[in-house]
C-alpha positions in Angstrom: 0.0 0.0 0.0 1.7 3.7 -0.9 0.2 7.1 0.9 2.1 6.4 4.3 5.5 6.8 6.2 7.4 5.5 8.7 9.6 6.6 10.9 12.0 5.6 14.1 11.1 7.7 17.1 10.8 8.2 20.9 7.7 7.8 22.5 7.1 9.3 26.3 10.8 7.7 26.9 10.5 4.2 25.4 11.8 3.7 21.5 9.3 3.5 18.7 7.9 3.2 15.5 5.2 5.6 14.1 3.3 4.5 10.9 1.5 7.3 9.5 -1.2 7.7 6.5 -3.4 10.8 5.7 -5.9 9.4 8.1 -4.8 7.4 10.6 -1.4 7.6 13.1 -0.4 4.4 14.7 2.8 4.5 17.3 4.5 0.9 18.1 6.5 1.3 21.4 9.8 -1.5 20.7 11.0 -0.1 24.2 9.2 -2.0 26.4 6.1 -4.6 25.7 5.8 -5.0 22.8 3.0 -1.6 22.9 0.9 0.0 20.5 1.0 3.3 22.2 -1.0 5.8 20.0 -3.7 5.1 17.7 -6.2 7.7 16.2 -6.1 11.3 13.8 -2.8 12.5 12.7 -2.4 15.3 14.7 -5.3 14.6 17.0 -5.5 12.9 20.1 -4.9 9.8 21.8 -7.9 7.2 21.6 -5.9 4.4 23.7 -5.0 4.8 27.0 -1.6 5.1 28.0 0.5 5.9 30.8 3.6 5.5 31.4 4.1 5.5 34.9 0.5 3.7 35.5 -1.0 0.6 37.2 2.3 -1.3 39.1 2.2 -5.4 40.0 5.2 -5.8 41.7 7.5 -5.6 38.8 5.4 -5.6 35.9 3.6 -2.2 34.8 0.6 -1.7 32.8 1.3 1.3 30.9 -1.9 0.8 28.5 -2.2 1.1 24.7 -2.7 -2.3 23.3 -0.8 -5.3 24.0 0.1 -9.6 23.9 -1.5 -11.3 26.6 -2.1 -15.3 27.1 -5.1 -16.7 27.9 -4.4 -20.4 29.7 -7.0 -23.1 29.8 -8.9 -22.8 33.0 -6.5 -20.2 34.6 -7.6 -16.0 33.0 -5.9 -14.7 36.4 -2.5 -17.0 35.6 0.5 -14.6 36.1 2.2 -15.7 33.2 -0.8 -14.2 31.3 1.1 -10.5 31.4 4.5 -11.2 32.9 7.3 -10.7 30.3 5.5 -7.9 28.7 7.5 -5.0 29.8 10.9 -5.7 28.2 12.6 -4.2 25.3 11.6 -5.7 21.8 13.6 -6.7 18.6 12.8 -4.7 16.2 12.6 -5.0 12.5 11.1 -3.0 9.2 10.3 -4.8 6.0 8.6 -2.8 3.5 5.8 -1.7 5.3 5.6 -3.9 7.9 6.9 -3.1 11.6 7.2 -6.2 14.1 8.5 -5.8 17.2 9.5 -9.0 19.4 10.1 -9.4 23.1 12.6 -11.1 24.6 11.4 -14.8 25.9 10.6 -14.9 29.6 13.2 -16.7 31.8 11.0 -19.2 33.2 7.6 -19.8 30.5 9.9 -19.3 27.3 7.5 -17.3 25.7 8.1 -14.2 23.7 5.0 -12.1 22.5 5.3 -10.1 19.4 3.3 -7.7 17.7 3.4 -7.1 13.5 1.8 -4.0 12.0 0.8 -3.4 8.3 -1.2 -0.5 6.4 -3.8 -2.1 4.3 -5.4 1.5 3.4 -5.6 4.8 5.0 -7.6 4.1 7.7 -7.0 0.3 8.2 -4.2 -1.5 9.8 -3.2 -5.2 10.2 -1.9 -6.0 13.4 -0.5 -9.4 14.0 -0.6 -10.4 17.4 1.7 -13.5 18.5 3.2 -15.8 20.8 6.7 -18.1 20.4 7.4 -21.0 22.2 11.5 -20.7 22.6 11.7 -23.4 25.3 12.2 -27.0 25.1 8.8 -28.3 25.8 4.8 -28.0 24.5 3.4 -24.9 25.8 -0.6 -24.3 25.7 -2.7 -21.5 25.9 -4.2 -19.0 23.2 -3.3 -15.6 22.4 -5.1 -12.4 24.0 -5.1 -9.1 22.5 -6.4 -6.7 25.1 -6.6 -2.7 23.9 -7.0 0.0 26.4 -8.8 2.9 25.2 -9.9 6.3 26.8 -13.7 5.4 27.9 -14.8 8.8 28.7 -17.8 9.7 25.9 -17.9 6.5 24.5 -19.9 3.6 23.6 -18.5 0.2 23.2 -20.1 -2.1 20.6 -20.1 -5.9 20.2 -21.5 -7.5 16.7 -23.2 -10.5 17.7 -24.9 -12.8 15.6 -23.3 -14.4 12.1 -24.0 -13.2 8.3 -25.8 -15.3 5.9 -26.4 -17.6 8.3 -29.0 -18.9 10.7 -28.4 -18.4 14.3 -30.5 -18.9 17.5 -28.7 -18.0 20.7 -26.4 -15.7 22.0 -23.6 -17.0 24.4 -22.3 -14.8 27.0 -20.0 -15.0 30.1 -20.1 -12.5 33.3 -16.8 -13.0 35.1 -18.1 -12.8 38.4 -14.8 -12.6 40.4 -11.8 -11.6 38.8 -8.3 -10.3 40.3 -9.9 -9.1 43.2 -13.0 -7.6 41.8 -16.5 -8.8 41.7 -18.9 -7.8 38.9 -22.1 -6.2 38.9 -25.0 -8.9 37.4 -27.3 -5.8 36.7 -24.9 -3.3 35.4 -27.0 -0.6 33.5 -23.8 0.3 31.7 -24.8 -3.2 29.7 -27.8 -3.1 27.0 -28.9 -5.0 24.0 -30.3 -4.0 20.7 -31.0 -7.0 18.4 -27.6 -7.5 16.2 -25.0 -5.8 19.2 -24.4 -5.3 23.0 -23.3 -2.5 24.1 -21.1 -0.9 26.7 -21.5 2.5 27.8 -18.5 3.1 30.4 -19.9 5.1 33.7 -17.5 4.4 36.1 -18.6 1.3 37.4 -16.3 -1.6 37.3 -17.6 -4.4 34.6 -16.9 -7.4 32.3 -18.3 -8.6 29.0 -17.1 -11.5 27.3 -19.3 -13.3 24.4 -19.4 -15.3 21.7 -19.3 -13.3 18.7 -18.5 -15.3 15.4 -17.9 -11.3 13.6 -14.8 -10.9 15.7 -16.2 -7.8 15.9 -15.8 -5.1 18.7 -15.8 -1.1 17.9 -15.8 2.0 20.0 -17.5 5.3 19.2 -16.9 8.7 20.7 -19.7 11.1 19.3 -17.9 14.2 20.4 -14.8 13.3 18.5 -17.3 11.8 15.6 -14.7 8.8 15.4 -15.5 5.3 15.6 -12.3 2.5 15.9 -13.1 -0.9 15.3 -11.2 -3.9 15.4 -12.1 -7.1 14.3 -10.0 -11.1 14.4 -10.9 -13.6 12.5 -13.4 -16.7 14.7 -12.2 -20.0 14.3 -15.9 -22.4 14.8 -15.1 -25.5 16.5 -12.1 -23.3 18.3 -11.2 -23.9 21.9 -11.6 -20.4 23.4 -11.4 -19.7 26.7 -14.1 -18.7 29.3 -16.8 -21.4 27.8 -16.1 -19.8 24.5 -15.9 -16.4 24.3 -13.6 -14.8 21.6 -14.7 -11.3 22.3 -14.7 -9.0 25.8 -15.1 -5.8 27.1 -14.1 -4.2 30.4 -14.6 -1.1 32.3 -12.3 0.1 35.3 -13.8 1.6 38.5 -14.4 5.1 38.0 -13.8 5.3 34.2 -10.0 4.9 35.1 -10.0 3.1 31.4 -11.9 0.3 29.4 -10.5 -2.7 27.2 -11.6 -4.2 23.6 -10.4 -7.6 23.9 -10.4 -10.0 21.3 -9.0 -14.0 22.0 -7.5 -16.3 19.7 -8.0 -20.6 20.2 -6.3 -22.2 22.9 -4.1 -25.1 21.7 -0.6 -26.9 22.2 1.9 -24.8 21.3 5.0 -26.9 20.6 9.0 -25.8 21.0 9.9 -23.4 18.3 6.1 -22.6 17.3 4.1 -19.2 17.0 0.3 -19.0 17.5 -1.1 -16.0 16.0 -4.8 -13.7 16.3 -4.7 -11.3 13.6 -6.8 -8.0 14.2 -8.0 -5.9 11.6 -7.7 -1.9 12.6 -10.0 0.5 11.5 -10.6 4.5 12.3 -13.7 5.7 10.6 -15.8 9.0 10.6 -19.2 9.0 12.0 
């Protein structure tokens, strides 16, 4: 694709990569994570969240934007789910493509990686991935969690399939989760007939469904942007929490929300990458 640039930068400290078109700015932090640190107008502002110096866990930090996680079978809360996330990244630029490559933790083996590529002005690939460098089967699937400023927004999942029959809707309230309990009757949460939505109001919440679109998109009608991202669902795929490939969440007090999207879980043997490709897209209201 022609009609963007890239360049090697520093972002709030850390090293980066900006990919730029005439709609959309996209900033990949190689200096810790891997991160996607910025993503919305050139020239305008933010739509993740991000802060440098944010949420601590002993040794592991936050920071926001959108990163790798792991989902492991029967374990969401297990700590190698974010730890080995914070380190510096390999980095490498081929053509258009930027993919930036953690080192792999000590003890899992695991590097997490992240691969971006324009496919148009306002739409970005973004590879998400996992590496087993050790010398035994690893399993689990990949989680692509994006923090994003909730304030004015509404949070959208597609549910429901196209051109094709469907009769139930499958969705998961984590209850209890890292110390928090969730709301059953959380009137941040509504339905219309083809989405549910989530409109962020402070109160701490958790969405997770099964939604064969892959589809989950935020809007901010002050801004009049929408960002949607969408990964492709594998039927028949093992995906965690009874099946859910897409969630949302909402921090206490609007602190910040997620758009999650999952990958199946499966064996992941030595020297093998498991992947969930996202589709990125920044669109006008």
């Amino acid at each position: 694709m022609g009609g963007y640039t890239l360049r090697e930068m520093t972002f709030d400290g850390f090293d980066a990569v900006e990919l730029r078109t005439s709609a959309a700015r996209l900033v990949l932090v190689t200096g810790c994570g891997p991160r996607i640190a910025f993503f919305g107008r050139p020239g305008g502002e933010n739509l993740l969240y991000w802060q440098r110096d944010g949420v601590v866990s002993g040794e592991w930090r936050l920071h926001g934007g959108h990163r790798v996680w792991i989902t492991r079978p029967y374990a969401d809360e297990a700590v190698d789910a974010y730890m080995g996330d914070n380190e510096p990244c390999a980095r490498e630029v081929s053509g258009g493509r930027v993919r930036a490559v953690s080192p792999p933790h000590p003890f899992f083996r695991i590097a997490r990686g992240i691969e971006v590529e324009p496919l148009a002005e306002n739409r970005f690939a973004v590879t998400n991935f996992i590496v087993n460098e050790g010398p035994l089967i690893y399993s689990g699937g990949v989680w692509s969690p994006t923090c994003i400023e909730p304030d004015g927004s509404v949070i959208s999942v597609d549910l429901g399939q196209d051109g094709a029959a469907w009769d139930a809707v499958q969705l998961v309230i984590p209850r209890k989760f890292a110390g928090n309990t969730v709301r059953i009757d959380d009137p941040q949460v509504t339905f219309t007939e083809r989405q549910m939505r989530v409109t962020p109001r402070g109160v701490l919440t958790k969405r997770c469904a099964c939604a064969p679109k892959g589809r989950v998109s935020a809007q901010w009608r002050d801004k009049g942007l929408c960002f949607s991202k969408q990964a492709q669902y594998c039927p028949g795929g093992h995906y965690p929490l009874n099946g859910c490939n897409v969630a949302v969440f909402v921090g206490a007090d609007n602190w910040m929300a997620e758009m999650e999207t999952f990958g199946p879980e499966q064996p992941l043997p030595p020297g093998s990458t498991l992947s969930n490709r996202e589709v990125w897209e920044l669109t006008e209201l």
